[in-house]
C-alpha positions as CSV (number, residue, x, y, z in Angstrom):
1,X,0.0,0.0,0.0
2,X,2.8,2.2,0.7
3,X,4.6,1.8,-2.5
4,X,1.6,2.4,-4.2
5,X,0.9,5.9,-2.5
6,X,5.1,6.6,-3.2
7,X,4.5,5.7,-6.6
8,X,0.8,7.7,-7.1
9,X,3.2,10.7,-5.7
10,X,6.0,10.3,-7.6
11,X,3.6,10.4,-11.1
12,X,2.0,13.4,-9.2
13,X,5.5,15.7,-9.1
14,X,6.1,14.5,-12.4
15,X,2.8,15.5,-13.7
16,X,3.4,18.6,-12.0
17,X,7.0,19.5,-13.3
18,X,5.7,19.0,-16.9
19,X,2.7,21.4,-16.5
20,X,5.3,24.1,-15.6
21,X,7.3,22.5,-18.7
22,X,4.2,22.9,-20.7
23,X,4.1,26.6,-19.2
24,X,7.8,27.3,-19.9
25,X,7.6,25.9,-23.3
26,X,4.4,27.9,-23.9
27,X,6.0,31.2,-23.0
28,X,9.1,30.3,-25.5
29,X,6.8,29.8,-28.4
30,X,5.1,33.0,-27.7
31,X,8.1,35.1,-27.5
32,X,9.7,33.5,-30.8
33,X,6.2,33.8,-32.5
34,X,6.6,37.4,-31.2
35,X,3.3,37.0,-29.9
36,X,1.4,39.7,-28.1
37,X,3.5,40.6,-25.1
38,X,0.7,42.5,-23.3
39,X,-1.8,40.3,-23.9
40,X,-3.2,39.5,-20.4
41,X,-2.3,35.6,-21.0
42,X,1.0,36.5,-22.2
43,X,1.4,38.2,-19.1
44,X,0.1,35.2,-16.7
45,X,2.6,32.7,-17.9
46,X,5.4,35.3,-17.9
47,X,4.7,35.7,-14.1
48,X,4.5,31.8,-13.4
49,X,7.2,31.3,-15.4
50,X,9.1,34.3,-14.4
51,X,10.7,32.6,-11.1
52,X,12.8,29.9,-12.6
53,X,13.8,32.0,-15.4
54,X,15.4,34.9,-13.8
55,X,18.3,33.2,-12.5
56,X,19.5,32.7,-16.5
57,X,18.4,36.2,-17.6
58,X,21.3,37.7,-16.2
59,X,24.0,35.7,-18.4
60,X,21.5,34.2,-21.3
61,X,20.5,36.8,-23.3
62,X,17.9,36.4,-26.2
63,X,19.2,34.8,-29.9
64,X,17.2,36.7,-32.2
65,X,13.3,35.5,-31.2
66,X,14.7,32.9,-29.1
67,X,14.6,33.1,-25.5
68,X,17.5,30.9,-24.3
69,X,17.1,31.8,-20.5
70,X,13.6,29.9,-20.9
71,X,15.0,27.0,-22.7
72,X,18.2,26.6,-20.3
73,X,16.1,26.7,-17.3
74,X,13.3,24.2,-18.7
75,X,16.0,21.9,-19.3
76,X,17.6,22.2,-15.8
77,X,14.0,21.8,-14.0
78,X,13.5,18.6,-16.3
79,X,17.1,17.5,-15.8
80,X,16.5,17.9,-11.7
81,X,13.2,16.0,-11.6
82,X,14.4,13.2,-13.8
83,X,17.5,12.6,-11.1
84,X,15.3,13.4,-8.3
85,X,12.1,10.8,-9.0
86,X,14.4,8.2,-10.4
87,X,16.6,8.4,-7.1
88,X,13.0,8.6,-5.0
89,X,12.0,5.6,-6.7
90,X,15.0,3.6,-5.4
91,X,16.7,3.3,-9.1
92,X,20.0,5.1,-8.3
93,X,21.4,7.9,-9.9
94,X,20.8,8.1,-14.1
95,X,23.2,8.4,-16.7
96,X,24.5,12.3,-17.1
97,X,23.9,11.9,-21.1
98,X,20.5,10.1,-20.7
99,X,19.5,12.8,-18.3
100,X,20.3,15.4,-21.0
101,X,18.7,13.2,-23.7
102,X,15.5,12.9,-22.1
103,X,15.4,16.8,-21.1
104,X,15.9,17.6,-24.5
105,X,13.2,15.3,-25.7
106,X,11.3,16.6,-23.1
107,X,11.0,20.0,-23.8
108,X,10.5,18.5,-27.8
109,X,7.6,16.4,-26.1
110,X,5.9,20.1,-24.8
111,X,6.2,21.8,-28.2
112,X,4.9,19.7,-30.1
113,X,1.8,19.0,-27.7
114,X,1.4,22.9,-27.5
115,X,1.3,23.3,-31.3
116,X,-1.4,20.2,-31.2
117,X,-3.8,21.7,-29.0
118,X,-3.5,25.2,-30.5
119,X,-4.2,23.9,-33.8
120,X,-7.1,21.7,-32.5
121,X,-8.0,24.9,-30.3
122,X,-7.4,27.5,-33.9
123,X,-9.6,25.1,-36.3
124,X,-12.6,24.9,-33.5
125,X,-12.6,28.7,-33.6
126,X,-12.3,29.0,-37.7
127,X,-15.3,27.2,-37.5
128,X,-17.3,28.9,-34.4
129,X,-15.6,32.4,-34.0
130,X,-13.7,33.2,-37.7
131,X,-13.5,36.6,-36.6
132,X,-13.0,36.2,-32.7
133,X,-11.3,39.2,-30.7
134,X,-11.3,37.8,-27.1
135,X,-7.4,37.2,-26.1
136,X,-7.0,34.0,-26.2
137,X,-8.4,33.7,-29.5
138,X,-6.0,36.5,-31.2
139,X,-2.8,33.9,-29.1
140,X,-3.6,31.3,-30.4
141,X,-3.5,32.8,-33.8
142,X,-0.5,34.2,-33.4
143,X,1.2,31.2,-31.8
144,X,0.2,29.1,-34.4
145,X,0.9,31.7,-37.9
146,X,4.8,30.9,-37.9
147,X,4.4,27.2,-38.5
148,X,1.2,27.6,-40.4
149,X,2.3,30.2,-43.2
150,X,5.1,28.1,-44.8
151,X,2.6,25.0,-45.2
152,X,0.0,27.7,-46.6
153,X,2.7,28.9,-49.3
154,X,3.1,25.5,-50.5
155,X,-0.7,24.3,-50.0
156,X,-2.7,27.7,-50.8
157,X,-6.7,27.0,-49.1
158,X,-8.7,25.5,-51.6
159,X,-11.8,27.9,-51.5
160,X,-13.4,27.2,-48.3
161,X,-11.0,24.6,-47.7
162,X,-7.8,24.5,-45.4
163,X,-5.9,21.5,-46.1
164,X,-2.4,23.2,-44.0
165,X,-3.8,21.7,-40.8
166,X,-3.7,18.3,-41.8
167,X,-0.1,18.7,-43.2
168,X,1.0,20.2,-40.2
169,X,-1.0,17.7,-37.7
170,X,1.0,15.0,-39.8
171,X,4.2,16.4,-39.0
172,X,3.5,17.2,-35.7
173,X,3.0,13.0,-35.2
174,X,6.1,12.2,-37.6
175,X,8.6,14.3,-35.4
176,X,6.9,13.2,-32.2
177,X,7.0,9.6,-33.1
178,X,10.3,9.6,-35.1
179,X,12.4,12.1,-33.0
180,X,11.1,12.2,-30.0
181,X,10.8,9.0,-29.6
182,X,14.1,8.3,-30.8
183,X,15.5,10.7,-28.2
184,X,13.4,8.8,-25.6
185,X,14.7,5.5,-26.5
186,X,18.7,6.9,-26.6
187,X,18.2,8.4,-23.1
188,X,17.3,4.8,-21.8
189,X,15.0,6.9,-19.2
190,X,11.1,5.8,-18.6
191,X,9.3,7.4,-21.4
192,X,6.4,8.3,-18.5
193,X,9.3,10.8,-17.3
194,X,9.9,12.6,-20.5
195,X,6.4,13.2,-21.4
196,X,3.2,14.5,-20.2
């Protein structure tokens, strides 16, 4: 019974550190989709993100769109709890390189699941709300435009029809099946630690 709760807990802080990782990963896409910085959910995951990435702001400065400060401190939270639960869970101390595989694949795991849902969450409004103002709405837009306009170039809407979404979902399962789970596999980590 014991182990039981240990382990129900264990898959709780996990759970839990790849929310924030979902968070983090969240507020990098925004910034390099140079999303609305004042919008007021913009601004919430800046605060609840803000905390574990000041620490790198002061030597990690910004590459072009790309906030490296957010990336370096989503990798060290994911590198921590991987050491940490594994070590909780009685199986010793993991592999430096596997830790750093499965971080990386990690945070691979979170963007790809964020671009999912906000092109699930982007169709649903194209089909209830074309023309919706609310903030959330004009995010997700913008979140999703830098990986949808390259597809839209090659596959132009066919009238009425949008066929970029289903290229995009496709790739979106290709890398996440091919790379990430090639990643997963390398690291020789439980794939229930990498992602969500």
């Amino acid at each position: 019974m014991g182990n039981q709760l240990g382990s129900a807990g264990l898959l709780l802080v996990n759970t839990l550190v790849n929310i924030y990782l979902f968070l983090m990963m969240l507020r990098f896409l925004l910034q390099a989709s140079r999303a609305d910085y004042y919008n007021p959910i913009s601004q919430s995951v800046v605060k609840i993100t803000q905390p574990a990435v000041r620490p790198f702001q002061g030597f990690l400065s910004p590459m072009g769109p790309f906030d490296l400060a957010t990336l370096a401190s989503a990798l060290l939270i994911k590198a921590v709890s991987i050491v940490v639960i594994l070590q909780i869970a009685g199986f010793g101390m993991p592999p430096i390189a596997g830790t750093a595989i499965a971080s990386v694949a990690a945070l691979a795991n979170a963007i790809l699941k964020i671009y999912f849902f906000a092109l699930i969450a982007m169709i649903i409004l194209s089909w209830v709300a074309p023309n919706a103002s609310h903030p959330g709405a004009l995010l997700i837009m913008q979140l999703v435009e830098p990986i949808m306009a390259p597809v839209r170039k090659v596959i132009p809407p066919l009238g009425m029809i949008d066929l970029s979404p289903i290229v995009v979902f496709i790739g979106i399962s290709l890398v996440d099946s091919i790379v990430v789970g090639a990643l997963t596999r390398a690291a020789g980590i439980p794939g229930a630690l990498v992602g969500l």
